[in-house]
C-alpha angles and dihedrals in degrees: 000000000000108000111197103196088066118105127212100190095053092044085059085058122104114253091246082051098048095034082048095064097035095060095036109010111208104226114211084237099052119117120248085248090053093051088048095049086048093043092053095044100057093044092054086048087055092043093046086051100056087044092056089039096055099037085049086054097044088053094046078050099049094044099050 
């Protein structure tokens, strides 16, 4: 079956890129300050969510 709604292109995309615009998307007409502020959010959400995923492993480690 051909499904249309698939995209190729964004299939092609790594998984932080496509994971990046789907969480803040970066418009055309945003300001640099704008792209900035979305570029350093979702970097400090990745960042905060290997912190809590490793800290989460370490103490199921450190349990069994």
């Amino acid at each position: 079956m051909n499904n249309e709604s698939y995209d190729q292109q964004e299939e092609d995309k790594p998984l932080l890129q496509r994971l990046r615009g789907s969480v803040f998307p970066v418009k055309p007409t945003d300001t640099t300050s704008v792209k900035l502020l979305k570029d350093s959010a979702f970097y400090l959400f990745a960042v905060m969510a290997l912190l809590v995923t490793l800290l989460l492993g370490g103490a199921i480690m450190f349990v069994l």
